[in-house]
N, C-alpha and C positions, 0 to 999 in steps of 0.2 A: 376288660378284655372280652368281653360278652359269654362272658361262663353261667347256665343255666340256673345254677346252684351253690351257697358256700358250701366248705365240711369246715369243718372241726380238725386240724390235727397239731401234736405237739410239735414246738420248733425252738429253735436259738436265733434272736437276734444277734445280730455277725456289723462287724465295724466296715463301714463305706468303703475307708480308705487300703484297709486290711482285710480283705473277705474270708480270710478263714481265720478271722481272731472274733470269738461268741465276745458281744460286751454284755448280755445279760443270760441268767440260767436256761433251760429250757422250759416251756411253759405254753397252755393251751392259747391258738391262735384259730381264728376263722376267716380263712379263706376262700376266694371266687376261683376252686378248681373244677369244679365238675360240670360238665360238661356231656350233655344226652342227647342234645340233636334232634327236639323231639318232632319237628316238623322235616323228617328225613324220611321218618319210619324206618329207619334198617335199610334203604336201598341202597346206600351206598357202600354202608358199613356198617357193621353191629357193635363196633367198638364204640366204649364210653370212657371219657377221659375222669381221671378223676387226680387227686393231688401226689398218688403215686407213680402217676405219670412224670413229674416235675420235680423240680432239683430244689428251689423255693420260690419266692413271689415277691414284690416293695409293699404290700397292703393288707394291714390287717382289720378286717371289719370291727372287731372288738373294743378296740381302742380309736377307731380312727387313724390311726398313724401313716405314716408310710415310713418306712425301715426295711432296711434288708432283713429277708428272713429264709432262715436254712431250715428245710425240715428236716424231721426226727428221720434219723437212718441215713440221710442224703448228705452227699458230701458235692463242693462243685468239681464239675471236671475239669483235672488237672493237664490235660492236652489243650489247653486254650492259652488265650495270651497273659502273660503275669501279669499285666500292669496291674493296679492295685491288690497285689498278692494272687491274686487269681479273677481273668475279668471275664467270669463265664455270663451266659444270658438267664438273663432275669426275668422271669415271665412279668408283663405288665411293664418292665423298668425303662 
């Protein structure tokens, strides 16, 4: 998704077909959220994105995978369409 930078944050792998049901604990992941813009310089914005910007992501640099992943604190939003329990967007997915 062209993000500058991974971080580090903890999350739950969450089931495809069921997105708010975790199939594994929570546990450190590294993700491509951040985001600096550095060829911008602040002219547009001084805003920097980073993975508290975002609800979760399909890609965990760690392991390679791709897997739905919900971060630590974030829940999806539930004003979107149920189909698979909840079919909010998924950065990258």
């Amino acid at each position: 998704m062209g993000a500058d930078y991974p971080e580090e944050v903890k999350a739950r792998t969450m089931d495809w077909s069921h997105r708010n049901t975790a199939v594994a604990p929570e546990h450190p992941v590294e993700v491509w959220t951040g985001y600096d813009f550095p060829d911008r310089h602040n002219k547009y914005s001084r805003f920097h994105w980073t993975w508290k910007d975002f609800t979760g992501t399909d890609f965990d640099q760690t392991t390679g995978k791709t897997e739905l992943i919900e971060f630590d604190g974030k829940k999806w939003d539930s004003r979107v369409s149920k189909e698979e329990d909840n079919f909010d967007f998924i950065m990258g997915g």
